[in-house]
N, CA, C and O of each residue as an XYZ file, in Angstrom:
580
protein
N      17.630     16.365      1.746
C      16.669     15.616      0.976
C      17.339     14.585      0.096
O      16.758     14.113     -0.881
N      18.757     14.184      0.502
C      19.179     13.649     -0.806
C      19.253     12.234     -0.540
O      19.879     11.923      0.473
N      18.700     11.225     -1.297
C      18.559      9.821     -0.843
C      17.020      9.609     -1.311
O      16.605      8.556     -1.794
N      16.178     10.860     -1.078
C      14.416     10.292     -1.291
C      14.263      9.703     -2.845
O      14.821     10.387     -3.703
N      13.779      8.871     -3.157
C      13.541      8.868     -4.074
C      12.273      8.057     -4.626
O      12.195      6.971     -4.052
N      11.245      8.263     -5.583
C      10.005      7.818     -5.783
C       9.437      6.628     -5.855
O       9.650      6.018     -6.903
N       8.780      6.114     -5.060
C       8.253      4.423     -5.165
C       6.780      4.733     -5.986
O       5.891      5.467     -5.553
N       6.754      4.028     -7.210
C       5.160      3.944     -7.611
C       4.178      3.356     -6.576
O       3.147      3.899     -6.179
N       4.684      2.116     -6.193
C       3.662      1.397     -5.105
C       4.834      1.325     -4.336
O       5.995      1.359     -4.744
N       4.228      1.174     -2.646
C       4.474      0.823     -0.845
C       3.879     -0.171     -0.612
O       2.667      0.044     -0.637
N       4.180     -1.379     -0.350
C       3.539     -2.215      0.070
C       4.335     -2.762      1.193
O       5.470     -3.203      1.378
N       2.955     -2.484      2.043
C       3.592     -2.797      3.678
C       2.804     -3.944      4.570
O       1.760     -3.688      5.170
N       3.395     -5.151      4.577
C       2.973     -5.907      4.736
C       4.040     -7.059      5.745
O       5.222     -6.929      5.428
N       3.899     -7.681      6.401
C       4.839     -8.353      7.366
C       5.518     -9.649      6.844
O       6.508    -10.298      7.182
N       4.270     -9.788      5.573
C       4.991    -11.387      5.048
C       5.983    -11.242      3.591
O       5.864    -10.874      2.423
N       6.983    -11.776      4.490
C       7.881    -12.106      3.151
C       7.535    -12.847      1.867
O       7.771    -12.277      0.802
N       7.026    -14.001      1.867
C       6.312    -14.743      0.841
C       5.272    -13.767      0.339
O       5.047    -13.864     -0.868
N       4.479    -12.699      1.105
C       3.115    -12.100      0.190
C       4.610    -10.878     -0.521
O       4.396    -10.482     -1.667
N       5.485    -10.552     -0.088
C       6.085     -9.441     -0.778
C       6.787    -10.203     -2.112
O       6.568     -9.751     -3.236
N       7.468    -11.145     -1.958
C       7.980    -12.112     -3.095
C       7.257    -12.095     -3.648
O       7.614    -11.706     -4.760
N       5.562    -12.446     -3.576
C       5.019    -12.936     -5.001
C       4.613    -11.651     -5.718
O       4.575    -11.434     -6.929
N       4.185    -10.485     -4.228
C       3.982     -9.149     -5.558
C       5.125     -8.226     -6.060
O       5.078     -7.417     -6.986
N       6.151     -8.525     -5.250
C       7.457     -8.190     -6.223
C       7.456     -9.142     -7.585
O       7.403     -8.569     -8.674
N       7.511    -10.481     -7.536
C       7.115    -10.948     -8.894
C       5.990    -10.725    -10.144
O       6.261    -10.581    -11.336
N       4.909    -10.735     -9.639
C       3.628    -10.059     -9.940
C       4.073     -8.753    -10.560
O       4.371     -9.122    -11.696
N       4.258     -7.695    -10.519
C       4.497     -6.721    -10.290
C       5.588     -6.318    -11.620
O       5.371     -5.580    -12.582
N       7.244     -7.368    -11.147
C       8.092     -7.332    -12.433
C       8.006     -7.847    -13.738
O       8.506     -7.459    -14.794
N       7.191     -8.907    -13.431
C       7.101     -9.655    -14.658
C       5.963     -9.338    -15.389
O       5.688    -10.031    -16.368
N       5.097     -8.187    -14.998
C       4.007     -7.331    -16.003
C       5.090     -6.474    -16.117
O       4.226     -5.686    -16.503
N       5.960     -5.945    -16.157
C       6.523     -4.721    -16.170
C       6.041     -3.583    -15.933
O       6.254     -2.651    -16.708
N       5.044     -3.390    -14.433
C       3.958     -2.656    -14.241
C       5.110     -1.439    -13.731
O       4.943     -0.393    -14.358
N       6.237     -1.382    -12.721
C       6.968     -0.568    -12.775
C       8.102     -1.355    -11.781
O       7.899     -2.437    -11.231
N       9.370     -0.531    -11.683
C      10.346     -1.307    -11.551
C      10.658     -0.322     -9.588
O      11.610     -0.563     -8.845
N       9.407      0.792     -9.277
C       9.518      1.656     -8.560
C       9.045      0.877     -7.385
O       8.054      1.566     -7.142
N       9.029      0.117     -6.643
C       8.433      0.125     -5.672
C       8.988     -0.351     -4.610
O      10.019     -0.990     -4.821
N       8.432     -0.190     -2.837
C       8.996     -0.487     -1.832
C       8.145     -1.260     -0.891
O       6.953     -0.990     -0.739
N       8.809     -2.315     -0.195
C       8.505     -2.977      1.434
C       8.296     -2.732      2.252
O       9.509     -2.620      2.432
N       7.747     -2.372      3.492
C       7.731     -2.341      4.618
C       7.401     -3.347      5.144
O       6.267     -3.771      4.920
N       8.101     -3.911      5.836
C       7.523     -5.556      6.603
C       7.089     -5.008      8.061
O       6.683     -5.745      8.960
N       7.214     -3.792      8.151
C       6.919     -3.468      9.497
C       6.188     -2.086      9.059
O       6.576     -1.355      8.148
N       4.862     -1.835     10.026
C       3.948     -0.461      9.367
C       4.927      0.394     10.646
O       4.905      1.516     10.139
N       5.418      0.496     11.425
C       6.323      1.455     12.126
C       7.332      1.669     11.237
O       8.029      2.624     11.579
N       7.765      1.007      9.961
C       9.240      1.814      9.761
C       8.689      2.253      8.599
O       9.318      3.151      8.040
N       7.406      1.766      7.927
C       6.663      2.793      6.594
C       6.087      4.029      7.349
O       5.959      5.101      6.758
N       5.729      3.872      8.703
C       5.091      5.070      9.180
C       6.139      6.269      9.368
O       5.839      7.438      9.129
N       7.472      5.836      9.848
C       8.308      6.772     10.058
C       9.425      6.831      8.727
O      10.583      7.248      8.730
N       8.506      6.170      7.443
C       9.434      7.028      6.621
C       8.190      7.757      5.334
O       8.471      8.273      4.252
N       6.626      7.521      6.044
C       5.860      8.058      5.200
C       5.679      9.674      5.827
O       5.312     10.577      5.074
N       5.906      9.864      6.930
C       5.725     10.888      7.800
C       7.013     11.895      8.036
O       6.767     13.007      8.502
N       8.311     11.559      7.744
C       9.533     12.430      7.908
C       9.048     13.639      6.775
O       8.450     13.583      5.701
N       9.607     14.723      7.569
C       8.876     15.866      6.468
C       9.465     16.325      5.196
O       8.879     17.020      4.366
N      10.525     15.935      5.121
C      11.135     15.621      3.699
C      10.236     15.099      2.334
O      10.004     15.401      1.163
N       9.947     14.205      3.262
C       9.214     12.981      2.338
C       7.596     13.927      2.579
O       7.611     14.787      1.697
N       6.773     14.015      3.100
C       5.886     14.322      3.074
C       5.439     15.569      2.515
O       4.252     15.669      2.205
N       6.333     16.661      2.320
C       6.460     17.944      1.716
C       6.855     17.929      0.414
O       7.338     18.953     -0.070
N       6.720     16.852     -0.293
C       7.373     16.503     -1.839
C       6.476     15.180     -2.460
O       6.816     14.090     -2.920
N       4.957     15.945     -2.199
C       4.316     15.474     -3.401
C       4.093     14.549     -4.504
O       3.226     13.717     -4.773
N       5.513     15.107     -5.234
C       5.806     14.427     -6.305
C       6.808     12.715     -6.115
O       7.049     11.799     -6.903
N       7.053     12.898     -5.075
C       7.484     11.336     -4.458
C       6.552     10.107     -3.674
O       6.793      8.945     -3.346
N       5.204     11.131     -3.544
C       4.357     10.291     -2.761
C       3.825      9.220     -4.102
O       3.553      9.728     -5.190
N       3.714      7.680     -3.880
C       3.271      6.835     -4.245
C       1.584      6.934     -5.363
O       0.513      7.299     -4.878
N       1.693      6.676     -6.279
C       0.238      5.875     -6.557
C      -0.390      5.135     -5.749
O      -1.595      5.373     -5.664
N      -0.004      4.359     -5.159
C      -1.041      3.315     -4.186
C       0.014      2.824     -3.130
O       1.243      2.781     -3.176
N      -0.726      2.534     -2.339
C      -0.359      1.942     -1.094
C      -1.345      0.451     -0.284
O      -2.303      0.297      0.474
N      -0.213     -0.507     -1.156
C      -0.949     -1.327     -0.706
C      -0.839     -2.055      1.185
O       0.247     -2.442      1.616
N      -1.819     -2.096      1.844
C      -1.696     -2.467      3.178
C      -2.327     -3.823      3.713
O      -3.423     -4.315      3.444
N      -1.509     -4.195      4.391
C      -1.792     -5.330      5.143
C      -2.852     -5.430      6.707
O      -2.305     -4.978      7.713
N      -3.803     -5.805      6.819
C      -4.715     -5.368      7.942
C      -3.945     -5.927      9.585
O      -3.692     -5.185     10.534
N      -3.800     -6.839      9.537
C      -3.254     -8.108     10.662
C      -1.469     -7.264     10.817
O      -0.874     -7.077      9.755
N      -1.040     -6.994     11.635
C       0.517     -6.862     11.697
C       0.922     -6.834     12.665
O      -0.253     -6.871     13.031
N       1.535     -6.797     13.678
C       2.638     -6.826     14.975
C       2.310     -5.400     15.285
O       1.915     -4.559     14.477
N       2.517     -5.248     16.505
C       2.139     -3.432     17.382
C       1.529     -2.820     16.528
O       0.605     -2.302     17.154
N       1.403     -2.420     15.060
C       0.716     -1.461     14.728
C      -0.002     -1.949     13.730
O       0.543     -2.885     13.146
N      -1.443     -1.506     13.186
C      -2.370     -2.565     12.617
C      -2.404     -1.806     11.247
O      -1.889     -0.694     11.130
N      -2.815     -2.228     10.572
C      -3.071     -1.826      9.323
C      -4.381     -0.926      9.306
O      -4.794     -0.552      8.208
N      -4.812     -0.691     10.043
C      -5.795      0.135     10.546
C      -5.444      1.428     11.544
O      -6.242      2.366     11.550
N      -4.501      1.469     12.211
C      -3.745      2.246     12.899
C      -3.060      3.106     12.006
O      -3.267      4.311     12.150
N      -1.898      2.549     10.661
C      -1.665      3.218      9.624
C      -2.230      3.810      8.634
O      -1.772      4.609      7.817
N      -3.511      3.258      8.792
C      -4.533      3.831      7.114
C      -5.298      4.688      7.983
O      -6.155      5.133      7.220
N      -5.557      5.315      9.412
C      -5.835      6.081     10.300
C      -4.678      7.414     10.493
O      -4.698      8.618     10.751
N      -4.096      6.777     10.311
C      -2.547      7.992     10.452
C      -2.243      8.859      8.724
O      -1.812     10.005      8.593
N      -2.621      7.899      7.587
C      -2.582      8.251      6.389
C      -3.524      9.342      5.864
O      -3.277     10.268      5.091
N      -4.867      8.943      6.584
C      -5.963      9.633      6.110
C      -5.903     11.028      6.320
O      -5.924     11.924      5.476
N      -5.790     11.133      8.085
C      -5.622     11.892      8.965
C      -4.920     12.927      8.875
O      -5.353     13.997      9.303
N      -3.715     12.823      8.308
C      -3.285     13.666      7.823
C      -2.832     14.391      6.678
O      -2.253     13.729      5.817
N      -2.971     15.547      6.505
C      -3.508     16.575      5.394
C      -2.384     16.171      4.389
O      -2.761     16.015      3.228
N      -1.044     15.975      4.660
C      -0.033     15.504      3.568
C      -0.299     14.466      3.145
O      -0.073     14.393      1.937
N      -0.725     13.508      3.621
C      -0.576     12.051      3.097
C      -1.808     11.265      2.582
O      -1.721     10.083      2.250
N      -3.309     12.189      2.517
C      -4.735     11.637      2.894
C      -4.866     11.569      0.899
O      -5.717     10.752      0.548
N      -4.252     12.195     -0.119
C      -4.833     12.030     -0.792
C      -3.546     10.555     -1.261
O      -3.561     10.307     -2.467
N      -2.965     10.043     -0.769
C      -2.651      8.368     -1.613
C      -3.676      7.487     -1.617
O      -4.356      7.534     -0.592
N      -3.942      6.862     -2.263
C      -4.880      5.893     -2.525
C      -4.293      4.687     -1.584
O      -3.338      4.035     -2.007
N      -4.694      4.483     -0.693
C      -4.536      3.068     -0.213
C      -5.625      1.767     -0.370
O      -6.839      1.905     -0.218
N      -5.054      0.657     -0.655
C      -5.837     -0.422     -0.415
C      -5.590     -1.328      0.338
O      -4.533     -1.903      0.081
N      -6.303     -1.802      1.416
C      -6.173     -3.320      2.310
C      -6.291     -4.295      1.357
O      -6.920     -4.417      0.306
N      -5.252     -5.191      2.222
C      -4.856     -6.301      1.494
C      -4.786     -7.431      2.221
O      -3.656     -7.583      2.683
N      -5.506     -8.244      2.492
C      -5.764     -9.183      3.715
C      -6.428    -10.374      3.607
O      -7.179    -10.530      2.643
N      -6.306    -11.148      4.329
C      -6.750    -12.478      4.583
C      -7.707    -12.383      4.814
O      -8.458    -13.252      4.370
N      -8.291    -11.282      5.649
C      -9.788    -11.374      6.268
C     -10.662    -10.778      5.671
O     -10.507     -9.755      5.004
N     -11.842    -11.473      5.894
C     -12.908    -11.553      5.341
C     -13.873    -10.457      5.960
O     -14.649     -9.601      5.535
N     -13.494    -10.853      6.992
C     -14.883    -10.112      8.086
C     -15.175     -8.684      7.604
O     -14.435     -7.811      7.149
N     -17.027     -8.744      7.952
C     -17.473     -7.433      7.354
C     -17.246     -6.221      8.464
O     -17.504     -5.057      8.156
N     -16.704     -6.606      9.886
C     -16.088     -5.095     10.295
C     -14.814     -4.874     10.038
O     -14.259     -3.795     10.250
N     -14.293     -5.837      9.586
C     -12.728     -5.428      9.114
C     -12.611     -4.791      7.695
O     -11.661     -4.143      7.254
N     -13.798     -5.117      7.066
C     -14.092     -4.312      5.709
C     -14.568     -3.004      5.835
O     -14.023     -2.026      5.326
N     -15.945     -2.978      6.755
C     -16.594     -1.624      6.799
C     -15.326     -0.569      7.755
O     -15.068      0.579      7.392
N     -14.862     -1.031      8.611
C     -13.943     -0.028      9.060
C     -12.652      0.568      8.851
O     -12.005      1.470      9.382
N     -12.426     -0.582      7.494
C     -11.270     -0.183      6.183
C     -11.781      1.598      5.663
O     -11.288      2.723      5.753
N     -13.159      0.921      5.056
C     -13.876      1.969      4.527
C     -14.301      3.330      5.354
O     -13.977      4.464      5.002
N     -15.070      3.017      6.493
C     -14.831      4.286      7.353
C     -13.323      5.061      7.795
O     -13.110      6.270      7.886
N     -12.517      4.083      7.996
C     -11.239      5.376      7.866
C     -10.711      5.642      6.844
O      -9.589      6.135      6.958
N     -11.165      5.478      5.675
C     -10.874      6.269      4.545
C      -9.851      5.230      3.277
O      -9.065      5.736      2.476
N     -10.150      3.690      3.401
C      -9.752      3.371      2.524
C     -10.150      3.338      1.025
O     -11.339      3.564      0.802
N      -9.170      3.039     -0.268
C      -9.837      3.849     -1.367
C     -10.166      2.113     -2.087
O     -10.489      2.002     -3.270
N     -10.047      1.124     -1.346
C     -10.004     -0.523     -1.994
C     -10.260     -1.036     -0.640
O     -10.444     -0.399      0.397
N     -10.227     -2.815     -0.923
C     -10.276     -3.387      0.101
C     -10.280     -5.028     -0.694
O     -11.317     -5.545     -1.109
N      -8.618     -5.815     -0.811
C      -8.777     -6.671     -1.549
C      -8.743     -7.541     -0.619
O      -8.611     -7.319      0.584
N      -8.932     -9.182     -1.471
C      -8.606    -10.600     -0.549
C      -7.187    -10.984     -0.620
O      -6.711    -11.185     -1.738
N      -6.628    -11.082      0.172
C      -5.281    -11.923     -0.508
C      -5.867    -13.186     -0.407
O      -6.269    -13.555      0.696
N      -5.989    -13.974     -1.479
C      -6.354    -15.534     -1.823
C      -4.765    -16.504     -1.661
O      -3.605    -16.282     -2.008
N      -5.316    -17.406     -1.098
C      -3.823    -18.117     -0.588
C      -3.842    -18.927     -1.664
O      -3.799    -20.078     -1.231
N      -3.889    -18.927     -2.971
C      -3.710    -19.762     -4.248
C      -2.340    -18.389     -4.742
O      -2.575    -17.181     -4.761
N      -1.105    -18.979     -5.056
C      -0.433    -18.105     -5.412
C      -0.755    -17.244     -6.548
O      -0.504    -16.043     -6.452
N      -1.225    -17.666     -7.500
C      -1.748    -17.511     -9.014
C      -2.432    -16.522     -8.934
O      -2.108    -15.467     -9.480
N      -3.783    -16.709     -8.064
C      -4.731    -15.725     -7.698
C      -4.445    -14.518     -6.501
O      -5.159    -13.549     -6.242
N      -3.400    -14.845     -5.991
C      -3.031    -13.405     -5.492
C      -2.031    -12.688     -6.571
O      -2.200    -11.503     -6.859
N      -1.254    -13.264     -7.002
C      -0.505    -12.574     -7.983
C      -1.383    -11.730     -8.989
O      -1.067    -10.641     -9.468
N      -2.657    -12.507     -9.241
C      -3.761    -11.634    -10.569
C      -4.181    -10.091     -9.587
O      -4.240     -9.029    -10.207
N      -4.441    -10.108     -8.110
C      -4.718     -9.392     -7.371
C      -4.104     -8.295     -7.671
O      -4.472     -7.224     -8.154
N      -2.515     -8.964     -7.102
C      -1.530     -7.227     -7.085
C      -1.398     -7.013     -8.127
O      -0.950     -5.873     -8.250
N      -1.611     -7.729     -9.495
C      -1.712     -7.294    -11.056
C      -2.496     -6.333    -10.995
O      -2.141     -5.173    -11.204
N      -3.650     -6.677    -10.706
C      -4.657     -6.076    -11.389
C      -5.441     -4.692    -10.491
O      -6.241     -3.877    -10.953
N      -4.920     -4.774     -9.155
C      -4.655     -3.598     -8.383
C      -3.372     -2.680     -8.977
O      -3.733     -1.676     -9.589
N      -1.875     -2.906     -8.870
C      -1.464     -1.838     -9.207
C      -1.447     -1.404    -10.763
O      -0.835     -0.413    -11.164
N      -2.297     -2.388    -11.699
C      -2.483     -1.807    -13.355
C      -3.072     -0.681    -13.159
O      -2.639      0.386    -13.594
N      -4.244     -0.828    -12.403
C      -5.166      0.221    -12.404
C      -4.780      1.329    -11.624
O      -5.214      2.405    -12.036
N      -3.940      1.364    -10.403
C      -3.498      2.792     -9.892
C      -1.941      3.646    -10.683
O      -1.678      4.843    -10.570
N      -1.327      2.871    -11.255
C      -0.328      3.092    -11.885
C      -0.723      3.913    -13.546
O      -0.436      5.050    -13.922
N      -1.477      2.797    -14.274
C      -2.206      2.905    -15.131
C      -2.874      3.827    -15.889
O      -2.526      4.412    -16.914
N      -4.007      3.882    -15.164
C      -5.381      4.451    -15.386
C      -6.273      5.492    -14.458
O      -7.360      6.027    -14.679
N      -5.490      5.553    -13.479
C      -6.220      6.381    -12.122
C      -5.092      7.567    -12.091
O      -3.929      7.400    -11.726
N      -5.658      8.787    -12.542
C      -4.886     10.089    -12.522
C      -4.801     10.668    -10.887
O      -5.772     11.109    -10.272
N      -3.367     10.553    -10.335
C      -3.395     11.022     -9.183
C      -3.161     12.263     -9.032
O      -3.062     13.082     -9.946
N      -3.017     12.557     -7.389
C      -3.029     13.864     -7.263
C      -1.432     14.411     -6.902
O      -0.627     13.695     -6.306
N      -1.281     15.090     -7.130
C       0.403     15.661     -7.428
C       0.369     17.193     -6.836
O       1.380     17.894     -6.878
């Protein structure tokens, strides 16, 4: 087990520029200094799922922010795999996406998402986003441990 160590927020998302601005976002509230990347939902999947990591609770994340749109595996494929299973179903995840569309929303929500934001392509206004998403799961939302 030695190496695991606790991310407040996961944010798994493919774009480098959306991770830059909420790594900035993020440091410069001093919301926490804990958090991790996945630019690919296959290498968050196989390090949210190793049973190390999944049998230790106390390392699982406040929030998980997700990207809907991604390469082989969708952001819907992962928040399906999260829910699904009994270790990992109580993180709070939220989609985080470009799209608008109301089945890409309602079927956020049917597999069990706990949000569902816009990423706004104004830098300013996505940065207020991942502000004001991880204030509130970090914050103010008592998780489960």
């Amino acid at each position: 087990m030695q190496g695991l160590q606790q991310s407040d927020i996961l944010l798994v998302d493919d774009s480098s520029e959306v991770a830059e601005l909420a790594r900035f976002a993020i440091l410069r509230m001093k919301l926490t200094e804990k958090w991790t990347w996945f630019n690919d939902p296959e290498k968050a999947s196989d390090f949210l799922f190793r049973h190390e990591y999944t049998a230790r609770r106390d390392l699982h994340p406040f929030l998980i922010l997700l990207d809907l749109n991604m390469p082989r595996l969708s952001g819907h494929d992962l928040l399906r795999m999260l829910k699904g299973n009994k270790a990992t179903s109580h993180i709070p995840v939220v989609m985080f996406s470009t799209s608008t569309d109301r089945e890409d929303i309602n079927k956020s929500y049917e597999l069990g998402a706990n949000g569902y934001l816009h990423k706004a392509t104004d830098a300013d206004q996505m940065m207020d986003t991942v502000v004001d998403a991880v204030s509130y799961w970090t914050t103010r939302n008592l998780p489960a441990r």
